[in-house]
C-alpha positions in Angstrom: 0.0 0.0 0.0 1.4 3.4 -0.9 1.7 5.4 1.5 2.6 9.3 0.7 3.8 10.2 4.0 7.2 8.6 2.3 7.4 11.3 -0.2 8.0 14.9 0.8 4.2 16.8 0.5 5.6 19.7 -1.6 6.1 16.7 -4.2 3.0 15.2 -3.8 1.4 18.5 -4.2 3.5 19.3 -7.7 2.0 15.8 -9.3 -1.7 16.7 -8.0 -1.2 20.4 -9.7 0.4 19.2 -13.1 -2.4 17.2 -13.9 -4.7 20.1 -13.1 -3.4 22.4 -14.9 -4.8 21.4 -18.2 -8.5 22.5 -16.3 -10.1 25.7 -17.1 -9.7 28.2 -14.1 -13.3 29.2 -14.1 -14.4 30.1 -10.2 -13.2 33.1 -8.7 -13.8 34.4 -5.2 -17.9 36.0 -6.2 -18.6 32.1 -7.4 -17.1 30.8 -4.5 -19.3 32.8 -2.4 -22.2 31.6 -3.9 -21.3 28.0 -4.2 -20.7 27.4 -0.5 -24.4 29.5 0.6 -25.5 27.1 -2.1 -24.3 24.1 -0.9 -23.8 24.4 3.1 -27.8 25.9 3.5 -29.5 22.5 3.1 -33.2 23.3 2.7 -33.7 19.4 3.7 -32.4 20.1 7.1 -35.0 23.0 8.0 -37.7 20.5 8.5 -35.0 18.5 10.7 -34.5 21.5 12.6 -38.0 22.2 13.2 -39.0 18.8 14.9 -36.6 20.0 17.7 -39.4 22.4 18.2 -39.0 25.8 20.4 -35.6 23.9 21.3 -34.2 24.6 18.1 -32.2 28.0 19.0 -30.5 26.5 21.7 -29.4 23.5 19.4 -28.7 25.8 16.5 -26.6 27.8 18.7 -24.6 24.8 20.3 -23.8 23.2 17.0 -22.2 26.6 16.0 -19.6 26.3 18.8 -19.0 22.4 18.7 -19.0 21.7 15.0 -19.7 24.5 12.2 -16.7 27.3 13.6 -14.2 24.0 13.8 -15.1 23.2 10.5 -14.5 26.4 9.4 -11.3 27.3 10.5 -9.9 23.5 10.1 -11.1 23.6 6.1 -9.5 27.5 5.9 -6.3 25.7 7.4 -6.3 22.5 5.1 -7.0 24.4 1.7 -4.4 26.7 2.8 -1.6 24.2 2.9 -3.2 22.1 0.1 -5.6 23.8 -2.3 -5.4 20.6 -5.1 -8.1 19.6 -7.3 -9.9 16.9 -5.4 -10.2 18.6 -1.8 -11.0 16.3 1.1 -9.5 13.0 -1.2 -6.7 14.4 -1.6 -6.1 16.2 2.2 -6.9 12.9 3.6 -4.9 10.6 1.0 -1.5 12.9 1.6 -2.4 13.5 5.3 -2.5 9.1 6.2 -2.3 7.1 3.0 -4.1 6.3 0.0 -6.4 3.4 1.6 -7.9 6.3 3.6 -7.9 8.7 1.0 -9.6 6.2 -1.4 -12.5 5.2 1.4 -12.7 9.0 2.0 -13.4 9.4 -1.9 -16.0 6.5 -1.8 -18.0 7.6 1.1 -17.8 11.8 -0.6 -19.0 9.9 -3.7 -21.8 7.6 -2.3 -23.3 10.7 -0.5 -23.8 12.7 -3.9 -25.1 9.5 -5.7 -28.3 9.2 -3.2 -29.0 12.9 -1.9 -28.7 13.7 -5.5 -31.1 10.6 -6.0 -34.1 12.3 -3.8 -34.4 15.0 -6.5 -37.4 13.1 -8.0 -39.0 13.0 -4.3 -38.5 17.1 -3.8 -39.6 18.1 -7.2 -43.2 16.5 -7.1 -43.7 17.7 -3.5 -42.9 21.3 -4.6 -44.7 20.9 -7.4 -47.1 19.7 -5.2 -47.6 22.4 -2.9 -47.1 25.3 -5.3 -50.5 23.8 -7.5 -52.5 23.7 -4.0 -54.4 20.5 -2.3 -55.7 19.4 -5.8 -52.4 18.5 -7.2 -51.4 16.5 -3.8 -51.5 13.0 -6.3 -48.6 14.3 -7.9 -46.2 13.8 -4.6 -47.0 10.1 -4.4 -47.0 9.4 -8.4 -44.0 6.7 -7.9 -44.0 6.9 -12.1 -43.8 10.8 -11.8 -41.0 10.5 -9.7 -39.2 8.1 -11.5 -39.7 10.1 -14.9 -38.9 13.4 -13.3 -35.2 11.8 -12.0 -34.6 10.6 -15.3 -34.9 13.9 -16.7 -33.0 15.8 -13.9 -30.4 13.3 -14.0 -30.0 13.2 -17.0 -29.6 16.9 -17.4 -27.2 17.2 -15.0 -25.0 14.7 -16.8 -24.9 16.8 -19.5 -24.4 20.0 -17.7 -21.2 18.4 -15.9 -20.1 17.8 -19.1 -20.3 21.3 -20.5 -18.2 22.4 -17.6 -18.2 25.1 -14.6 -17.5 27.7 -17.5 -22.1 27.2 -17.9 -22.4 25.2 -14.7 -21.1 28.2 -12.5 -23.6 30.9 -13.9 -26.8 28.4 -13.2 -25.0 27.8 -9.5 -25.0 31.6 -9.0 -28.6 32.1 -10.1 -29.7 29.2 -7.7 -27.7 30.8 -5.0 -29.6 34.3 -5.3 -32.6 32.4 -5.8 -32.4 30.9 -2.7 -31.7 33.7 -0.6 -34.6 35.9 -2.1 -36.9 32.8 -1.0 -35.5 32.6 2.6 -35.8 36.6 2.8 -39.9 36.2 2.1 -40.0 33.5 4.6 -37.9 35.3 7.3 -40.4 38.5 6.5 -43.4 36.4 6.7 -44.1 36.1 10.2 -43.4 39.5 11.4 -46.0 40.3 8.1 -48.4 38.1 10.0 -47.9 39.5 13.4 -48.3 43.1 12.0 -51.7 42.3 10.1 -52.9 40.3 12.8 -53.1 36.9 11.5 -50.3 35.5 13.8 -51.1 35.6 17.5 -47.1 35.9 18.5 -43.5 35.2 17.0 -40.5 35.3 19.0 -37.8 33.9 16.9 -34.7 33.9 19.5 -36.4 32.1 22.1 -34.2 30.1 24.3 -35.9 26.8 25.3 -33.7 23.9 27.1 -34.6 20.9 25.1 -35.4 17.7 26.3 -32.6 14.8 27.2 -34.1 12.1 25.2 -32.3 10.0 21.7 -35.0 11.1 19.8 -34.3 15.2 20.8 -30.0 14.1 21.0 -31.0 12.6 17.1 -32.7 15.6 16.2 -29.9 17.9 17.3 -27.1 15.8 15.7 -28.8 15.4 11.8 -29.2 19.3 12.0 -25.9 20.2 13.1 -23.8 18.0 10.9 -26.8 17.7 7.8 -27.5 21.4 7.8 -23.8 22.8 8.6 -21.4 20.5 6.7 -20.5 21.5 3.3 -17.7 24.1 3.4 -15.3 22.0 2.0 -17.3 20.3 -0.8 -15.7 23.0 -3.5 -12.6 22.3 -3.1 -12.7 19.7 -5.0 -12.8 22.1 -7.9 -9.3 23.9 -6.4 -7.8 22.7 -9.8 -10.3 25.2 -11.3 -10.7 28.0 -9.3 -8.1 31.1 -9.5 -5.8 31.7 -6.8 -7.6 28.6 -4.7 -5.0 28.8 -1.4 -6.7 32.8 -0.8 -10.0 32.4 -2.4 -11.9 29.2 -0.8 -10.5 30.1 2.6 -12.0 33.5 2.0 -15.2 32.3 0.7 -15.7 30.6 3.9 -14.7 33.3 6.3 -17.4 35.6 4.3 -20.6 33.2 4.2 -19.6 31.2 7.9 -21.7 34.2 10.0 -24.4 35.1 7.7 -25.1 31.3 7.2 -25.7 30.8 11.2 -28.4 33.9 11.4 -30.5 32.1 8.1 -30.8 29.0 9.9 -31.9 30.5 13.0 -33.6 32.5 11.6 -35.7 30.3 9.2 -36.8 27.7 11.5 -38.1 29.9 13.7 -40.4 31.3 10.5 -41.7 27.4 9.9 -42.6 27.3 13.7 -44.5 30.2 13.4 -47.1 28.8 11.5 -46.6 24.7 11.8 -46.3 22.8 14.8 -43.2 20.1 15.0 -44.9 17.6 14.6 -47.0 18.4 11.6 -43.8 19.3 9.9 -43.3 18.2 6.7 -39.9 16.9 6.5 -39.6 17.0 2.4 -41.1 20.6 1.8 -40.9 22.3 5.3 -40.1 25.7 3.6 -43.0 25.8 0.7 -45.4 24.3 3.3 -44.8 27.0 6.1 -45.1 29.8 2.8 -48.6 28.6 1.8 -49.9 28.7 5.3 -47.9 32.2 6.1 -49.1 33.7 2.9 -52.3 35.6 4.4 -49.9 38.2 5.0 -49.4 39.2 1.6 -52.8 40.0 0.6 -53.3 41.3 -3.1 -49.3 40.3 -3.3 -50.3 36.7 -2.6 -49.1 35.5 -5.7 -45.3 36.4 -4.4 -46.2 32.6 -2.2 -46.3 30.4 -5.5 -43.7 32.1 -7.1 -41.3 31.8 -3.9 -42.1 28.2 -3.8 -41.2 28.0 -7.3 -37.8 30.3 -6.9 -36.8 27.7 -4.2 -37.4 25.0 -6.0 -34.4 26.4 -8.3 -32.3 25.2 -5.6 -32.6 21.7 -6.0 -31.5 21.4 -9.7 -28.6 24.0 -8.9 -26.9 22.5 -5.8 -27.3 18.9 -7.0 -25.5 20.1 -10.3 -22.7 21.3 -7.9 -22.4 18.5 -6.2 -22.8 16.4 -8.8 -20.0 18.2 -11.2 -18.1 17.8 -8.0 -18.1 14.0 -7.0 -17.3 13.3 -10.9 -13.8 14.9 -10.2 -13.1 12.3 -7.4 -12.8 9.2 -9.4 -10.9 11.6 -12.2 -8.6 12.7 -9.5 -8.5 9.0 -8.0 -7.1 8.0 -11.8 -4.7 10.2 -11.5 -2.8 8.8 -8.3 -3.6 5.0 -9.8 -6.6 4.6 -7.2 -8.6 3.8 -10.1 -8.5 2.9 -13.9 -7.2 6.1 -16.2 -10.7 5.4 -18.0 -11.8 8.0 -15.3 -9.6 10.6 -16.2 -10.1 11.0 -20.1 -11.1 14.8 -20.5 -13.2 16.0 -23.1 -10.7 18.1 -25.5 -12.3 21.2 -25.5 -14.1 21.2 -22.3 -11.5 19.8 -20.2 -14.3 17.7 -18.3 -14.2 14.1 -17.0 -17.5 12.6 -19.4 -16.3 8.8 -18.8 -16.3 9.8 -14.7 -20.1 11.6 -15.6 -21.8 8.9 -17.2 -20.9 6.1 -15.0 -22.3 8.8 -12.0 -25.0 9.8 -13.5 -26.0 6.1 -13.8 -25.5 4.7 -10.7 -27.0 8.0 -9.5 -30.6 6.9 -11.6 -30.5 3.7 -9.8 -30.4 5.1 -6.6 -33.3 6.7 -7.7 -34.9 3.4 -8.5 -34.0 1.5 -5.4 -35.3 3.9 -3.3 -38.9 4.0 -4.0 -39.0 0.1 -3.9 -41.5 -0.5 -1.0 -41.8 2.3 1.1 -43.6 5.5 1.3 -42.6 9.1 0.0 -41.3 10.2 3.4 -39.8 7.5 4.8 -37.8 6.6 1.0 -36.8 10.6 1.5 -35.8 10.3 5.2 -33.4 6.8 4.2 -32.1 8.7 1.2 -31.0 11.3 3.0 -29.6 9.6 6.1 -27.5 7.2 4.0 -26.4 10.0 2.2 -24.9 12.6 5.0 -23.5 9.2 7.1 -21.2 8.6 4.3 -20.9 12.2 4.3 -19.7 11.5 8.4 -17.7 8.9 7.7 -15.4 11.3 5.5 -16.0 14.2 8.1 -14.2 12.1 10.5 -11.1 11.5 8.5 -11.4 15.5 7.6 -11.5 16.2 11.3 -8.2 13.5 12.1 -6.1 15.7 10.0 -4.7 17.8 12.6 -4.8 16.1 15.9 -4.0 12.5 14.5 -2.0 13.1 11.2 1.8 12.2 11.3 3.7 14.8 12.4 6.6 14.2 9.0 3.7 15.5 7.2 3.6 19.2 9.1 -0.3 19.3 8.6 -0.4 19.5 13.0 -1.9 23.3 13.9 -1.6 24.9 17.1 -2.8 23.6 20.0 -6.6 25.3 19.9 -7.5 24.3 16.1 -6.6 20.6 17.4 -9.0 21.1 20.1 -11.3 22.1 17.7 -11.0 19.5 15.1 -11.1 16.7 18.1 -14.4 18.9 18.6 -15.8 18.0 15.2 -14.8 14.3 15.3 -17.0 13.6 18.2 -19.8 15.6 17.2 -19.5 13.8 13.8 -18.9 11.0 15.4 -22.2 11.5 17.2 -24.1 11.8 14.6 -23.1 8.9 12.6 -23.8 6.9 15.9 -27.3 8.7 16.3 -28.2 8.6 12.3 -29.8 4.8 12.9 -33.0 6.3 14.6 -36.0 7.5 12.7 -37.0 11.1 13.3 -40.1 10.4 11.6 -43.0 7.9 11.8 -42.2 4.4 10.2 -43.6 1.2 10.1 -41.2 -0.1 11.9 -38.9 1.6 13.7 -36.3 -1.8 13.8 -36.4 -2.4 10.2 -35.5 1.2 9.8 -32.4 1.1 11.5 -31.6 -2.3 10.2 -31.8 -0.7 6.5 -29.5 2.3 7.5 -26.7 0.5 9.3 -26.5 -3.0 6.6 -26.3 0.0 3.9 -23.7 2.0 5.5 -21.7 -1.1 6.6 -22.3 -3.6 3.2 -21.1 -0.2 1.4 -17.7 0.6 3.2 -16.9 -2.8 2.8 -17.5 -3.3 -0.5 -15.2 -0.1 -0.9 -12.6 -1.6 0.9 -12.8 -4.5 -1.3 -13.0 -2.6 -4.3 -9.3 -0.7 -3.3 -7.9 -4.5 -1.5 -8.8 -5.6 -5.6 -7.0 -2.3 -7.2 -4.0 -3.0 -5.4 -4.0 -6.5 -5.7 -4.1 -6.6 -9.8 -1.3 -3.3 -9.3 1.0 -5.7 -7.6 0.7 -8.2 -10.3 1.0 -5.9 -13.4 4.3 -5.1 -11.5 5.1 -8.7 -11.0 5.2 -9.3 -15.1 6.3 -6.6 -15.9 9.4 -7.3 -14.5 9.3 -11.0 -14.9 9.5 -10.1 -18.6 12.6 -7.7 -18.2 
């Protein structure tokens, strides 16, 4: 097994950047700005949030301290020493060896493939609510869903392989999109209050919450499901101009907005549904319809918002999607993988072998998941499979500093260990915690059962996969100089 703490990291780093730099710089700092709001506000997690209830402030603002400022500063420290086209793979790979690094890929990977997969399951309940209660067949149409996955999926495939030089501009206009939905559903409460349709709103209420698994499960899949993200773009650090400044910038600039949304917005669903009437799929369009008695004569602002927001799905799945098709291209690179993965288009510079064979494992994700369950709960298992594989890579993201040999000069001062040991337990929480159901299912057992065989069966087949790379390596080196 390879293992790159026996090279000096400088010369690691020079192999990583001369295959990158045949890719089109596209990003600068504005689309970095925009990426990370677009990809580290998760409108999935606002219904999570809101199940925690009045409670949700003080979890909000003790998921800050414990996880979302260590992950900040520990990603502005890592890009800093090693802003190369791959991000997380390649910290983790040149920070322990390429065993981790290759497990970290496959987890990073596995998550895109199945929250990207839910984007049949979001668009019909958006559509859903933004037609009104007649149109309610349309959420549980498993053929509707199925057709409208193919045709996202499929678009996104294609989108990838244009490259960021299109992909960027429909990123930015998601971004603002999203933001112009969450300002209406901020302003709708206080709307409310003032016409008189809202008995009271007090959106900074601090409420101790309960000490229960379900509120501790709660807490944990909002914190690491609605904060995580920050270092997602830079896996496009191959792409971006002057990455080592720019990403770390990007999140030093969106970090404090990003907290006040989140509060912020939950508190705006609460105003008008009760936690556990929630929906968990379309928390944001459903607290809009019953806010928008506020607007009067400018009620027609409700359906379009709904519609704005659902922009977001298409753009941040397209980001993330673009993005996980760089891992198994940058995995080709260092001989994780076969170089089929890392033939570029020749004018677009993009990996198209590395996109199709995503975008179809991605579409039967999409299948699998509506075999045999309802809407909700295929949502809820989509999405909990996807941010534990998301963990699992969280925790290697989080070793770096405190656990990483010290050869490899990666170590930071004494309080960015302490908060990176920080992150690892609270990621380490929630992967513990992600096995129980914060919604109603049939049965809670089988529930868990599904999440941890999935989790489990799925690392190990990765390992496999990496045991077989290395094995059929070995032996291409064995004839090759047998026949010298």
């Amino acid at each position: 097994m390879t293992r790159p703490g026996n090279v000096p990291l400088a010369t690691a780093e020079a192999k990583i950047e001369a295959h990158s730099s045949v890719l089109r710089k596209e990003l600068g700092l504005f689309d970095l700005v925009l990426a990370q709001i677009l990809l580290v506000i998760v409108l999935d997690f606002f219904g999570t949030a809101a199940k925690a209830g009045s409670a949700h402030v003080v979890f909000w603002l003790l998921a800050y301290v414990l996880f979302f400022i260590p992950l900040a500063v520990v990603v502005a420290h890592l890009n800093r020493l090693m802003p190369l086209e791959g991000g997380l793979y390649e910290w983790a790979r040149l920070a322990f060896n390429d065993q981790i690094g290759f497990l970290v890929a496959w987890n990073l990977w596995l998550f895109v493939i199945l929250y990207v997969a839910v984007i049949g399951l979001v668009t019909t309940t958006f559509v859903a609510y933004a037609l009104g209660p007649t149109a309610a067949w349309i959420a549980s149409s498993k053929w509707l869903i199925l057709v409208v996955s193919v045709g996202f999926i499929g678009a996104m495939s294609l989108l990838a392989a244009l490259g960021l030089g299109v992909g960027k501009w429909l990123g930015n206009v998601g971004s603002i999109a999203t933001l112009i939905v969450l300002a209406v559903l901020i302003a709708a409460p206080p709307l409310n209050l003032w016409r008189g349709t809202l008995a009271e709103y007090h959106p900074l209420r601090l409420v101790m919450p309960p000490l229960t698994v379900f509120s501790l499960s709660v807490f944990t899949k909002m914190m690491f499901g609605a904060l995580s993200g920050f270092e997602y773009v830079a896996i496009f650090a191959g792409e971006c101009r002057n990455p080592a400044r720019n990403l770390t910038r990007s999140v030093l600039i969106t970090a404090p907005f990003i907290a006040l949304i989140y509060i912020l917005a939950t508190s705006s669903i609460l105003a008008f549904v009760s936690p556990e009437a929630v929906d968990v799929v379309g928390p944001i369009p459903q607290a809009l319809r019953l806010g928008s008695r506020a607007f009067g004569v400018a009620g027609f602002i409700v359906p379009l918002a709904i519609v704005l927001l659902f922009v977001n799905y298409p753009t941040s799945f397209s980001v993330y999607f673009s993005a996980s098709a760089r891992l198994p291209m940058v995995a080709g690179w260092d001989h994780l993988l076969p170089d089929w993965f890392t033939r570029l288009h020749a004018g677009r510079k993009t990996p198209v072998n590395s996109i199709i064979f995503l975008g179809a494992v991605t579409l039967a994700g999409s299948v699998a998941a509506l075999i045999g369950v309802g809407s909700q709960e295929a949502y809820e298992l989509l999405l909990t499979w996807a941010f534990t594989f998301y963990g699992i890579a969280y925790l290697a993201l989080f070793a770096i500093p405190f656990l990483s040999p010290k050869d490899r000069g990666l170590r930071p001062g004494l309080w960015l260990r302490l908060a990176a040991l920080s992150g690892f337990l609270m990621t380490l929480l929630y992967v513990a915690l992600s096995i129980f159901p914060i919604i109603s299912v049939e049965i809670s057992f089988h529930y868990s059962l599904k999440i941890a065989a999935v989790v489990l069966g799925a690392n190990f087949l990765g390992w496999m996969i990496y045991q077989a790379g290395q094995r059929k390596a070995a032996n291409c080196s064995l004839e090759s100089l047998s026949s010298k």
